[in-house]
N, C-alpha and C positions, 0 to 999 in steps of 0.2 A: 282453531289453530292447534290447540292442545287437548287432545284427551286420556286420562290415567281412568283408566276401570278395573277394579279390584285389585289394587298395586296391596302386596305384603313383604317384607321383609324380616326376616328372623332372624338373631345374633343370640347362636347357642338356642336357651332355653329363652331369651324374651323377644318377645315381637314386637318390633320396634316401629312398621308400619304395619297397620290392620284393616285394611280392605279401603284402600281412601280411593273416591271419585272424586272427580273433578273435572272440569272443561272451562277453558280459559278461550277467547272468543280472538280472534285476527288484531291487535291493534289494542289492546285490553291491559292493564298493569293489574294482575292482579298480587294480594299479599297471603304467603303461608301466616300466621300468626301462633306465638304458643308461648309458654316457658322452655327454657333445658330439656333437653331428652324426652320430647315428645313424639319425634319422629320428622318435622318440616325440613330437618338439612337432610337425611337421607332419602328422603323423597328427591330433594332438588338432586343428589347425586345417581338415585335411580333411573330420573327422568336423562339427564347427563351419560348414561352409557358408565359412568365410574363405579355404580354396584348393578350386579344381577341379579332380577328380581326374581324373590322364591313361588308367588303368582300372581296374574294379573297382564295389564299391558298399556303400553305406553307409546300413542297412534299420534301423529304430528304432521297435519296438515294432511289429513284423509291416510295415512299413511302408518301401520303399526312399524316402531324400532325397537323394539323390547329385544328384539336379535340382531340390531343393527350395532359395528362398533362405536366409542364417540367420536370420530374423528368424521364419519361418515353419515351424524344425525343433524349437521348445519346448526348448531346451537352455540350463543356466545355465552361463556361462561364467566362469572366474575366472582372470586374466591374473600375470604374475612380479610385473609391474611396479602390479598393482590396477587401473592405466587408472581412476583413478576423476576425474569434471570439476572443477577445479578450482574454478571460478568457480559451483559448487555447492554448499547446506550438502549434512549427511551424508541429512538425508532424502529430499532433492531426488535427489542419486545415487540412492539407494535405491531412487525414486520411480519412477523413468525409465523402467524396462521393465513398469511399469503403466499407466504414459501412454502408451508407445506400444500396450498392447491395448486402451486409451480404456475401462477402466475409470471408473467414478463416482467422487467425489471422493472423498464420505464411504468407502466401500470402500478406494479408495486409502490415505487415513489408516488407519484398520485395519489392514491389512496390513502398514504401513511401523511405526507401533508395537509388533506383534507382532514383525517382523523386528527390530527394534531390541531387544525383551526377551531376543529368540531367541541375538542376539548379545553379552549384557550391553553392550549401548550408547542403553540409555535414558539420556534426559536430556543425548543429547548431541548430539542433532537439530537444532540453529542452527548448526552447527562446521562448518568447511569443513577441508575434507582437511589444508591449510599446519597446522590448529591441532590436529591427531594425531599421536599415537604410531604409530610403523609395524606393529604389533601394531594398533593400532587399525583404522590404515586398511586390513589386512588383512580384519578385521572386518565394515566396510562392503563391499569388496566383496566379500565370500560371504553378505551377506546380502543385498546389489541381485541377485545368484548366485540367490537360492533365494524368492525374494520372490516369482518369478512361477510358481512353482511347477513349475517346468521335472521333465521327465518322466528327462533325464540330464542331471546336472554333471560338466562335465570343469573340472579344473583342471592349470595348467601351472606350477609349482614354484613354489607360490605363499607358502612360506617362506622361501622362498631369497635373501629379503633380509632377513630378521631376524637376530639374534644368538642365539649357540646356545641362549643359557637360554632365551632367549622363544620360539623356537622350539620344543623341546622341549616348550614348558609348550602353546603353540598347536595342536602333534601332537595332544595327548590330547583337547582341547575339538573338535576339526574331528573327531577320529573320533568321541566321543560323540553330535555335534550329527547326521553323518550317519547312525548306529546311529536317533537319534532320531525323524528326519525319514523314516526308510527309502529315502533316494535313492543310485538306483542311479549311481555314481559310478566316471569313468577319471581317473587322477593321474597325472602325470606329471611323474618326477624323476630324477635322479643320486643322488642320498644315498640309500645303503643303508639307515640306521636309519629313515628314513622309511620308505622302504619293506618293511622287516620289520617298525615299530610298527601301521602303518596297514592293512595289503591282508588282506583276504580271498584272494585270490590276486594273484601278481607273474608278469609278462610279463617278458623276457628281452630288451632288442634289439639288435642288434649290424648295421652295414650296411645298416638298412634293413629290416630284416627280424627278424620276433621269434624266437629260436633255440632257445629255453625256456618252460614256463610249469607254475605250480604254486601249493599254498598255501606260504608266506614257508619253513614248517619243511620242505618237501620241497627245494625251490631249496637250501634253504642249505646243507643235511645231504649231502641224497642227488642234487648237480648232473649233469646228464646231459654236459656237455662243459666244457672247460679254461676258457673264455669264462666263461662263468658263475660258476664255482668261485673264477675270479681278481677276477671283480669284483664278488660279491655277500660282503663279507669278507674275511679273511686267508685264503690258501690255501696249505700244504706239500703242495706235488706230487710226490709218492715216485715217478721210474720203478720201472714193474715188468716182470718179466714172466712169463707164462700158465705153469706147470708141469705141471700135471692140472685136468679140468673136469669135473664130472658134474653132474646136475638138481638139486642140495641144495648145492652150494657148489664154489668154484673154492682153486686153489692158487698162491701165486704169489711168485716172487723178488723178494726188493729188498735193499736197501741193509743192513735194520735185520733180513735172513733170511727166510726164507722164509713166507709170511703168509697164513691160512683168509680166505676173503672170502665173502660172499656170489653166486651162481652167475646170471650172465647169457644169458639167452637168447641161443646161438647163438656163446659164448664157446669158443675152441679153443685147445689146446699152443701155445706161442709167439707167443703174440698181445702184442705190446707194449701197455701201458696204463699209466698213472697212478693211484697211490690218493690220495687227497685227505682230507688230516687238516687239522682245525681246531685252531688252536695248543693252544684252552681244552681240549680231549676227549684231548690227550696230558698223561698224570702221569710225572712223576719219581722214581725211586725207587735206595737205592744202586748203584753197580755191583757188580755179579755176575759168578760164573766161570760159570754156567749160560745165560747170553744175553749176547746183542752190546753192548758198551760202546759210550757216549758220550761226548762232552766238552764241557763247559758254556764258552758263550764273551763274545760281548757278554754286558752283563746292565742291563736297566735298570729303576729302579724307578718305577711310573706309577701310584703310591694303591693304589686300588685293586686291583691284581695286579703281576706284576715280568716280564719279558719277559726269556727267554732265548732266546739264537741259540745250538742247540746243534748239533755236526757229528757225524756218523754213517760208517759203513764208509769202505774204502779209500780210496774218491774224495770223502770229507771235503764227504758233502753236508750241507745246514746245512738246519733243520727252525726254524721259531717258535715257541717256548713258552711258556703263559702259565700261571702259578700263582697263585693267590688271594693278595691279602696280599702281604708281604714272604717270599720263600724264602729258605728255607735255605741254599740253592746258591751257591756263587761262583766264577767263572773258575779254569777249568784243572781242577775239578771233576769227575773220572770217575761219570758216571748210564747205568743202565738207563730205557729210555725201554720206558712200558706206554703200549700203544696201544687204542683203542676196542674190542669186541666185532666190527662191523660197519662200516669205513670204507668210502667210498663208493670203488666204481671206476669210474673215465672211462674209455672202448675208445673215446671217439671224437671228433671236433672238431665245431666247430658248424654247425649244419644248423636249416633251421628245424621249429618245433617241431608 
């Protein structure tokens, strides 16, 4: 439904998008992901007709609009800030990208009461923005969004001003309604839990450029670069390094001894890398004269689970770990640390994907 080939963007002297690919499938939710100023909202506004790109192109449904206006690219758009008219009730917003394709009236009604049931905001059709809930007025504008039936919604962190509970509760209705609606859908945001609750697959972007992409459980388990692993989650980044490689698994030093990995294509003796544990997938267990001792250090309790900083070999590297519940463990506490069957190895930095 979506294809961006070599899309770039320049502002002045930096280049804000740098050659980013991507194809987003008919019915697909996919997520931009990144920090600040890496380039994923102006992508959504390039692809949106509201900037022109310096090169590249942007084909929508077998169909390139890189020279098409937006008004003319059938796309719902849904903004941080809503952008909804003020001196408009909610139907009248709603209304507005029906009157401009000069739809019938009676059609237009239709439409705008469907979109109103669609969003549970019947009956709230006389209200003008000032006299909503920011939840609310989230609502109107993803339903003036999909009202005209647009063919791709892009939205640009369009939670990102609610408060976390409402937010959270908003996550599940905005993925149901597009599972519902079947539209195929680019998001884009910073919060990770967004984007592992929502995406069929998550985009990666770091400078400009996307450096990763997969569905949520490949990104997060098994990241291909340091980028990634650091900001999609908490990351312990174990130096290693290469001791034997063969086609069915590699061998490799660290901190916590010597550790069976999974075998990469093209992996050789001495190869420095990183293994990437997720605080949750490390358990604790007493210490032993048979494996490497640890030592339990901060510790804090967060409901839900309790976070330990625990430190490891000589050079007293310090690992995140998280146990369910309240642990057992208290500072100065000597643990063996069991680690996953299969932790991911990084061999390399980011690159795009």
């Amino acid at each position: 439904m979506l294809s961006l080939r070599g899309l770039r963007k320049r502002y002045g002297q930096q280049l804000a998008v740098d050659g980013v690919d991507l194809d987003v499938r008919g019915g697909e939710f996919v997520t931009l992901l990144g920090p600040s100023g890496c380039g994923k909202s102006t992508v959504l506004r390039l692809i949106a007709g509201l900037l022109d790109t310096d090169a590249g192109d942007v084909v929508i449904d077998g169909v390139s609009v890189t020279a098409v206006p937006p008004h003319r690219r059938n796309i719902g758009l849904v903004f941080q800030s809503y952008a909804l008219f003020p001196h408009m009730t909610v139907a009248d917003n709603i209304a507005f990208g029906l009157h401009m394709q000069h739809l019938p009236k009676v059609a237009i009604a239709g439409r705008v009461a469907e979109a109103l049931r669609m969003v549970e905001l019947a009956g709230l059709d006389a209200r003008y923005p000032r006299e909503l809930s920011g939840g609310q007025q989230q609502r109107v504008a993803l339903a003036r969004a999909v009202v005209t039936q647009p063919k791709l919604l892009l939205l640009d962190e369009p939670l990102s001003n609610l408060d976390a509970r409402l937010r959270d509760r908003l996550r599940v209705e905005l993925r149901a309604l597009q599972r519902r609606l079947g539209l195929t859908t680019l998001y884009v945001t910073h919060d990770q839990t967004e984007a592992l609750g929502l995406s069929d697959r998550i985009a990666v972007m770091h400078a400009g450029r996307i450096i990763e992409q997969g569905d949520p459980e490949a990104v997060y388990r098994r990241p291909k670069n340091r980028l990634t692993a650091e900001f999609l989650g908490i990351a312990n980044l174990l130096p290693a390094r290469i001791l034997s490689a063969n086609g069915r698994s590699c061998r490799a030093a660290t901190a916590l001894g010597d550790i069976e990995l999974p075998a990469q294509a093209g992996l050789q003796p001495g190869t420095e890398a990183l293994i990437c544990l997720r605080p949750e997938d490390i358990q604790l267990e007493p210490a032993s004269a048979n494996a490497p001792s640890a030592e339990i250090g901060e510790t804090a309790y967060l409901g839900s689970l309790t976070e330990h900083l625990v430190t490891v070999g000589p050079d007293r590297h310090s690992l995140r770990v998280h146990v369910p519940g309240r642990s057992r463990y208290r500072a100065g506490d000597s643990v063996t640390l069991v680690l996953p069957e299969a932790p991911a190895l990084i061999c390399e930095e980011a690159r795009s994907a």
